[in-house]
FILUMTOR-708366 format. One record per atom (N, C-alpha, C, O): residue in three letters; x, y, z. Coordinates in steps of 0.05 Angstrom, whole numbers, padded with zeros to 5 digits, always signed. Last residue first. Example, Ala and Ser with C-alpha at 12.3 -4.5 7.8 and 13.67 -1.06 7.14 Angstrom:
SER+00257-00045+00142/SER+00273-00021+00143/SER+00258+00001+00157/SER+00268+00023+00161/ALA+00264-00114+00156/ALA+00246-00090+00156/ALA+00264-00066+00156/ALA+00285-00066+00169/
END
This chain:
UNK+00910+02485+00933/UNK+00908+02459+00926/UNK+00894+02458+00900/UNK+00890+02436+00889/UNK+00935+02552+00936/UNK+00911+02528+00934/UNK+00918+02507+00928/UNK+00939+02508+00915/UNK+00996+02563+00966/UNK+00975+02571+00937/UNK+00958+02545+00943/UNK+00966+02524+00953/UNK+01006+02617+01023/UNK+01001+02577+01009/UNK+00985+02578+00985/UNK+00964+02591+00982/UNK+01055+02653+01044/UNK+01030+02648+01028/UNK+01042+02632+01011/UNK+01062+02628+00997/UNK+01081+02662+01100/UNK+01081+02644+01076/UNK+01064+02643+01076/UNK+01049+02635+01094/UNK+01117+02730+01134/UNK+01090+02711+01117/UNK+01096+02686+01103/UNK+01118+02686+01093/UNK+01137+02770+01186/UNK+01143+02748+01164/UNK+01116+02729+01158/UNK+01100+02718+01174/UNK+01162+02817+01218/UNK+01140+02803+01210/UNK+01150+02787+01186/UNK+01168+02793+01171/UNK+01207+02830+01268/UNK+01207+02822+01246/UNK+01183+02808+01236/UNK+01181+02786+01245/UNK+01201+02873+01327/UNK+01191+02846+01315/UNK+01202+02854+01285/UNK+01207+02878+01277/UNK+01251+02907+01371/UNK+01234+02903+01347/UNK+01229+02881+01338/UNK+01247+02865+01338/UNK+01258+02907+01439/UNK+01278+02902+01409/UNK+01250+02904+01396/UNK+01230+02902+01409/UNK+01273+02897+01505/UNK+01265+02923+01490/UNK+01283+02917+01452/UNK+01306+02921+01444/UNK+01294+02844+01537/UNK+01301+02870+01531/UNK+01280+02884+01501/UNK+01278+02873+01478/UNK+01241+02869+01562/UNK+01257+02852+01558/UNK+01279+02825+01552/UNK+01280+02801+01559/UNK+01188+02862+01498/UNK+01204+02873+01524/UNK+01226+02847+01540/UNK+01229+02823+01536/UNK+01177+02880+01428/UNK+01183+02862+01445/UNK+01203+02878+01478/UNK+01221+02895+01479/UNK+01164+02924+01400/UNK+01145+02906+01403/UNK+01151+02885+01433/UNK+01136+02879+01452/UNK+01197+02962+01373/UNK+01193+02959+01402/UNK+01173+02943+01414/UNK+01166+02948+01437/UNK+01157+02972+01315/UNK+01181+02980+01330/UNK+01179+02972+01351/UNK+01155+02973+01358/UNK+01156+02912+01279/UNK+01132+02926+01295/UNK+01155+02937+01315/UNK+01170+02923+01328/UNK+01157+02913+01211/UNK+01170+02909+01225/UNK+01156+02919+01250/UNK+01141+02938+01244/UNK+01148+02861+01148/UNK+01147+02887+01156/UNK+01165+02884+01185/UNK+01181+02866+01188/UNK+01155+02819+01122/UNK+01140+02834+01110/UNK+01131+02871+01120/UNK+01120+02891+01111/UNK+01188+02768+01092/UNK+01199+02792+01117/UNK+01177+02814+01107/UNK+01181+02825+01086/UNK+01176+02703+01080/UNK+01188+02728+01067/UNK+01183+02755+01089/UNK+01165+02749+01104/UNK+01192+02633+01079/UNK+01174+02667+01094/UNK+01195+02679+01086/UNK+01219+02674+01084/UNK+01209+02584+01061/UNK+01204+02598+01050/UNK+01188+02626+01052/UNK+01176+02638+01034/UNK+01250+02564+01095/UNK+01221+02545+01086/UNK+01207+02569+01078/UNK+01189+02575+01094/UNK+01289+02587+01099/UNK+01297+02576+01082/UNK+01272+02559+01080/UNK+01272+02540+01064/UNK+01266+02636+01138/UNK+01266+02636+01114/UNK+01271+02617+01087/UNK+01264+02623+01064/UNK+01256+02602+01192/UNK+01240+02613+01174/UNK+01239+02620+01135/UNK+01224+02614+01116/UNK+01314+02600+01188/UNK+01298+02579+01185/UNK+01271+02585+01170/UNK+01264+02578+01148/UNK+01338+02656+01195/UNK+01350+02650+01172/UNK+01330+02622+01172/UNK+01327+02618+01148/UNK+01306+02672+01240/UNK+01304+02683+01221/UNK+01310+02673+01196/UNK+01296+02676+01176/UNK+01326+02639+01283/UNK+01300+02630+01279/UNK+01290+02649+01246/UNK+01270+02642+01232/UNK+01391+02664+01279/UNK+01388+02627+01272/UNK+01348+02627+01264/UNK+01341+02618+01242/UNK+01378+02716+01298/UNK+01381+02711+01268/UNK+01376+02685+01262/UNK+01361+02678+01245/UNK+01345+02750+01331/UNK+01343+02720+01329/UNK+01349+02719+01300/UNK+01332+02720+01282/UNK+01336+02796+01331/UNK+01362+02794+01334/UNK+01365+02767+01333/UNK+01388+02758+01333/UNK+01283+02816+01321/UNK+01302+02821+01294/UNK+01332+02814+01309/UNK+01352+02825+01299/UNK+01241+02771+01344/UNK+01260+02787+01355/UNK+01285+02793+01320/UNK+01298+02777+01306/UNK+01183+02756+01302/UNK+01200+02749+01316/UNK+01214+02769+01325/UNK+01206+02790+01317/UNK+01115+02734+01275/UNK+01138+02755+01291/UNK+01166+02740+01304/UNK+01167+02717+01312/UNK+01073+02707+01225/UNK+01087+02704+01250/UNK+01108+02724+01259/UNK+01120+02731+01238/UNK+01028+02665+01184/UNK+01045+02693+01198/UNK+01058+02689+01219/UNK+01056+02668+01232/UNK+01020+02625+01124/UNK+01021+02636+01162/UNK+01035+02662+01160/UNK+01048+02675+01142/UNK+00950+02632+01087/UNK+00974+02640+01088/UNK+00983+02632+01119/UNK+00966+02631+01137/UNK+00913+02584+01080/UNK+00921+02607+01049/UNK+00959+02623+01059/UNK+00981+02624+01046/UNK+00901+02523+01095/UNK+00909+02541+01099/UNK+00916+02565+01078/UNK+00927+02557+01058/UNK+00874+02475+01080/UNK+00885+02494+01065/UNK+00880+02524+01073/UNK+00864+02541+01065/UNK+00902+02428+01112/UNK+00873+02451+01127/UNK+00874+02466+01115/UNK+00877+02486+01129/UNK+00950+02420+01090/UNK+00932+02405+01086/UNK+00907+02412+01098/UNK+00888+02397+01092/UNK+00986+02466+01112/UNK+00974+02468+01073/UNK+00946+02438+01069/UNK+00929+02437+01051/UNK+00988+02451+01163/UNK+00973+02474+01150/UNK+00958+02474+01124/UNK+00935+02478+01116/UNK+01018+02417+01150/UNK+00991+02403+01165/UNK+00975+02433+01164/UNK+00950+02434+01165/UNK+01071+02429+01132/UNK+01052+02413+01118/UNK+01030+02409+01128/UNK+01016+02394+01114/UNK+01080+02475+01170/UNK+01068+02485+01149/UNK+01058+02465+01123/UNK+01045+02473+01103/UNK+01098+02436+01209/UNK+01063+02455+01214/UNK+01062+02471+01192/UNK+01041+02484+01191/UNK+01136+02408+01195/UNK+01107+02395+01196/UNK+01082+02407+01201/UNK+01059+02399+01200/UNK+01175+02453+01192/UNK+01166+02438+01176/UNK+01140+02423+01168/UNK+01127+02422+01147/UNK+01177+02457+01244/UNK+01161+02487+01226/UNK+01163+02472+01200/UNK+01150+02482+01182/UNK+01189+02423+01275/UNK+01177+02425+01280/UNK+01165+02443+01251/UNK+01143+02437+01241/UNK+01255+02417+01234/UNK+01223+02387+01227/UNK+01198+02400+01246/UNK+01177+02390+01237/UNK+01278+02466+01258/UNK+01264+02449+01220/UNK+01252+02436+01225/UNK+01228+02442+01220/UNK+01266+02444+01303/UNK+01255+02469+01295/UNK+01250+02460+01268/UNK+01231+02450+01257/UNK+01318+02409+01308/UNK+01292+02399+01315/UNK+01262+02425+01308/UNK+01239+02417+01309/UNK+01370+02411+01279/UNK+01345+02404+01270/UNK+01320+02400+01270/UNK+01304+02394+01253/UNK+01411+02421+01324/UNK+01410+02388+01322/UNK+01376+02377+01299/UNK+01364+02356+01299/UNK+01405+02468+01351/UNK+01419+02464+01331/UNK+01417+02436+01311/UNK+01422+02434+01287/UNK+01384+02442+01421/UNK+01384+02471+01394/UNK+01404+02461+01383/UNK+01421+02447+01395/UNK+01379+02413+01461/UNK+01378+02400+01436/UNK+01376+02415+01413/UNK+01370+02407+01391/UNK+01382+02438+01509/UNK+01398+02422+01514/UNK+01406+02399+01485/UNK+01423+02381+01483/UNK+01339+02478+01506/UNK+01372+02492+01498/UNK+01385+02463+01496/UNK+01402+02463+01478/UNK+01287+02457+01461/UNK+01300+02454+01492/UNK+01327+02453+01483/UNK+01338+02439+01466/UNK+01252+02498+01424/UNK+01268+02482+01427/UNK+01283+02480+01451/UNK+01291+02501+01462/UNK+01192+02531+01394/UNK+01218+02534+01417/UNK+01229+02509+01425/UNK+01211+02495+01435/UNK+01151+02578+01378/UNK+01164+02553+01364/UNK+01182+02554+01384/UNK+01189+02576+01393/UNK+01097+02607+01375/UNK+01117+02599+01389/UNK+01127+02583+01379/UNK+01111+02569+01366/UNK+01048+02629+01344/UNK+01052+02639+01371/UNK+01079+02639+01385/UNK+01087+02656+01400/UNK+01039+02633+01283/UNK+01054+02614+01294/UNK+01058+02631+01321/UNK+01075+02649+01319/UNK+00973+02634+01252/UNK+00996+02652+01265/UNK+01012+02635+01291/UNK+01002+02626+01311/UNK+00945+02631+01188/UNK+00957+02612+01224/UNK+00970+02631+01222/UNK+00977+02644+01202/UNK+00883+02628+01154/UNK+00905+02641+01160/UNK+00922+02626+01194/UNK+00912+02614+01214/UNK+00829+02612+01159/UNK+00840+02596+01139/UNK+00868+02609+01139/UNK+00881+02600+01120/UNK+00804+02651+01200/UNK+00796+02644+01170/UNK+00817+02639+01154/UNK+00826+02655+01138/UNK+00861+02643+01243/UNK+00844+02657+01232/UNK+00830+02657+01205/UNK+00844+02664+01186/UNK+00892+02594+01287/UNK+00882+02593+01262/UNK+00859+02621+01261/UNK+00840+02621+01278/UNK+00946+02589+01319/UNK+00926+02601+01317/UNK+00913+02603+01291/UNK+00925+02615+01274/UNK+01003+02550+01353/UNK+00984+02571+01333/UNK+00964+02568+01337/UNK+00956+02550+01353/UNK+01062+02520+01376/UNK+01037+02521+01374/UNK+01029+02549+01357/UNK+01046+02566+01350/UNK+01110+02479+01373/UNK+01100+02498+01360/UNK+01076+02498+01368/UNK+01064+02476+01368/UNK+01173+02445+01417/UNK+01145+02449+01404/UNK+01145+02474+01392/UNK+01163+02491+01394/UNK+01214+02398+01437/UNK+01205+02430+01424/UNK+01184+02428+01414/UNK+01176+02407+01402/UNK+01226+02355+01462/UNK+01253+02364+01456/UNK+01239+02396+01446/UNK+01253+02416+01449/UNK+01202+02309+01518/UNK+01196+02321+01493/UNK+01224+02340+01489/UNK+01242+02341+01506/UNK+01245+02239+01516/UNK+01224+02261+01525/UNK+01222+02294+01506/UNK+01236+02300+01487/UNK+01289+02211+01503/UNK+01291+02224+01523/UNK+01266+02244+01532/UNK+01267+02261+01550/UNK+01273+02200+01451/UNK+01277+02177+01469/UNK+01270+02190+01496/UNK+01250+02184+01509/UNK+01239+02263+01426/UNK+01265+02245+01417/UNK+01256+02226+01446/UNK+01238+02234+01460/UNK+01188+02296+01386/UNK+01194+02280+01414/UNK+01215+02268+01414/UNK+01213+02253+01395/UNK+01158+02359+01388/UNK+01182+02338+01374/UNK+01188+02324+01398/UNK+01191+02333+01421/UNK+01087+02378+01389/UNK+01113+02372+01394/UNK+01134+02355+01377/UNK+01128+02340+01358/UNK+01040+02425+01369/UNK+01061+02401+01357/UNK+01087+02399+01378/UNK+01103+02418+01381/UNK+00976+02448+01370/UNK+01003+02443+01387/UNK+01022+02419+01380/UNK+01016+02396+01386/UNK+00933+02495+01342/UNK+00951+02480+01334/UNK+00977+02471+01356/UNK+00996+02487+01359/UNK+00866+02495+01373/UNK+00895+02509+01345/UNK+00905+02495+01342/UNK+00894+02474+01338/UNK+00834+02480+01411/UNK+00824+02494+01375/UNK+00849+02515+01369/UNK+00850+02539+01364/UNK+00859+02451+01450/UNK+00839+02446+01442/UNK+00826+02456+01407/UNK+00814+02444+01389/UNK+00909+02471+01439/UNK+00912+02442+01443/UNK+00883+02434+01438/UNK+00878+02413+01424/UNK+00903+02515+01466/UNK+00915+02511+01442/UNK+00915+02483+01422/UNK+00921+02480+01399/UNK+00884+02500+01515/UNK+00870+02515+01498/UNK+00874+02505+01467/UNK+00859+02493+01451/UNK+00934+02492+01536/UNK+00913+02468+01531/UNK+00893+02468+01514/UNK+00884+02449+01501/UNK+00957+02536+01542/UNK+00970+02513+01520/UNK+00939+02486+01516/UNK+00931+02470+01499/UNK+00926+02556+01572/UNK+00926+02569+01549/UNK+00949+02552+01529/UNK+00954+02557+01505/UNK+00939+02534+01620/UNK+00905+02531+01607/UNK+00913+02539+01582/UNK+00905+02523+01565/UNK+00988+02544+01634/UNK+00984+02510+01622/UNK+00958+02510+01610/UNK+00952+02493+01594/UNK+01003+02615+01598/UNK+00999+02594+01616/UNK+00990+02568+01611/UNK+00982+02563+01588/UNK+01060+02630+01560/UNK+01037+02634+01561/UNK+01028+02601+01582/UNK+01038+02578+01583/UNK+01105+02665+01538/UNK+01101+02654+01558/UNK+01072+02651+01560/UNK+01059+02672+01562/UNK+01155+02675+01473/UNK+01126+02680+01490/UNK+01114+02664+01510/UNK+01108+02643+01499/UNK+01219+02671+01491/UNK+01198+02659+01478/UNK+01178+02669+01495/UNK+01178+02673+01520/UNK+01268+02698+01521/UNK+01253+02704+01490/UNK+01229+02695+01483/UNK+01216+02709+01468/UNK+01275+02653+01559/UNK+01269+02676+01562/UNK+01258+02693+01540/UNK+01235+02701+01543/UNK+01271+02592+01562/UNK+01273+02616+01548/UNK+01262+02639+01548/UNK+01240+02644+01537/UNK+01258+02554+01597/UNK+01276+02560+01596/UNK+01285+02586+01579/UNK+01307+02597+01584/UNK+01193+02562+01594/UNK+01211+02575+01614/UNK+01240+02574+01613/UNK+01252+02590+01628/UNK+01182+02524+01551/UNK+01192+02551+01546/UNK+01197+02568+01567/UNK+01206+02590+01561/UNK+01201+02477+01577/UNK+01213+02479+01561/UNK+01216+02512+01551/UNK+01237+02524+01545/UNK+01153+02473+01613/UNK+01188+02475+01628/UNK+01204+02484+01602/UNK+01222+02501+01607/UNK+01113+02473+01580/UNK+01115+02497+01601/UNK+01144+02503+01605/UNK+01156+02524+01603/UNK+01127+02415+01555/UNK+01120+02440+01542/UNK+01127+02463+01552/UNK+01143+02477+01541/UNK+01114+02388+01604/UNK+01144+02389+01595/UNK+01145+02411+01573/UNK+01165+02426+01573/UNK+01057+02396+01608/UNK+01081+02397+01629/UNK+01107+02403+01625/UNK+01121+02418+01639/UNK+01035+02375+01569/UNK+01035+02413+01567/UNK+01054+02409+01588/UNK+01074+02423+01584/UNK+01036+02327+01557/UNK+01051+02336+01542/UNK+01056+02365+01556/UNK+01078+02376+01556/UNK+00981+02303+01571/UNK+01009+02299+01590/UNK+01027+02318+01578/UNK+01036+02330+01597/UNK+00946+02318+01528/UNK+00950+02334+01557/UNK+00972+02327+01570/UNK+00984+02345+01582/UNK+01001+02312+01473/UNK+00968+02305+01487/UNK+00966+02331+01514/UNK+00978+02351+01518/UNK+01012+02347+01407/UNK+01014+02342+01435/UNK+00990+02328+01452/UNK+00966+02331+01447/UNK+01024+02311+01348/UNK+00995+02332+01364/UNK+01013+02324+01386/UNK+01026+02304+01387/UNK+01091+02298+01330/UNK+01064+02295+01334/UNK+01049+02317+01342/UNK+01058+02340+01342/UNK+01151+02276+01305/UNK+01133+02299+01300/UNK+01110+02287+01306/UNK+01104+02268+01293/UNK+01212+02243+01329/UNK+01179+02244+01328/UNK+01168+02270+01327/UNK+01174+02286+01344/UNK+01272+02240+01317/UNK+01253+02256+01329/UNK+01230+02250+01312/UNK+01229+02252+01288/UNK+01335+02202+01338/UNK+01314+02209+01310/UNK+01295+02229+01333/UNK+01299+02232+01357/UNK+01399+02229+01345/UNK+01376+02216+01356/UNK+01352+02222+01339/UNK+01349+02243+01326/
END
């Protein structure tokens, strides 16, 4: 099924919410604080026929993003939709020339580890016990953007 990369609108944060309540791993954060996001950061959804399929949202620091969330609805994991989300936010980054993103993850999420990496983040450190449960360590990871 093809997928639409867009800005989320306000109708959007609804199905957004449901989507990362299905996951337990993913950072939870409330409908103001997607809206927020929505107002001065960054909120991308993927949209297929059937309604929204995953989003990304971030945070912009002097010309730096930190990817908060990336998360895919279990009912469409595997099927690409992460690539084309973290795909389009590191082209719509490099076009707000952005310098570098950042971002964490669970060192047991290998599938979001090995994506990350094949768009090119590199593993920069590690934050012990960062994450609860269950109780695991972050993986830090960078892409630094060379100037335009």
């Amino acid at each position: 099924m093809p997928v639409t990369i867009r800005s989320a609108t306000t109708e959007d944060v609804t199905a957004i919410v449901a989507i990362e309540r299905e996951s337990a791993t993913a950072g939870h954060f409330t409908v103001e604080q997607y809206q927020q996001r929505r107002a001065d950061g960054f909120l991308l959804v993927a949209e297929e026929e059937s309604g929204i399929a995953g989003f990304v949202c971030a945070r912009e620091v002097s010309r730096e993003w930190e990817i908060e969330n990336i998360v895919v609805a279990q009912s469409v994991q595997r099927r690409g939709v992460a690539d084309g989300l973290l795909g389009e936010f590191v082209q719509r980054a490099r076009s707000l020339d952005a310098t570098a993103i950042w971002l964490e993850v669970r060192e047991s999420n290998q599938p979001a580890r090995k994506l990350y990496e094949k768009h090119g983040f590199k593993e920069t450190g590690k934050r012990r016990a960062y994450y609860r449960n269950p109780d695991e360590d972050a993986v830090l990871y960078s892409l630094h953007l060379l100037p335009k």
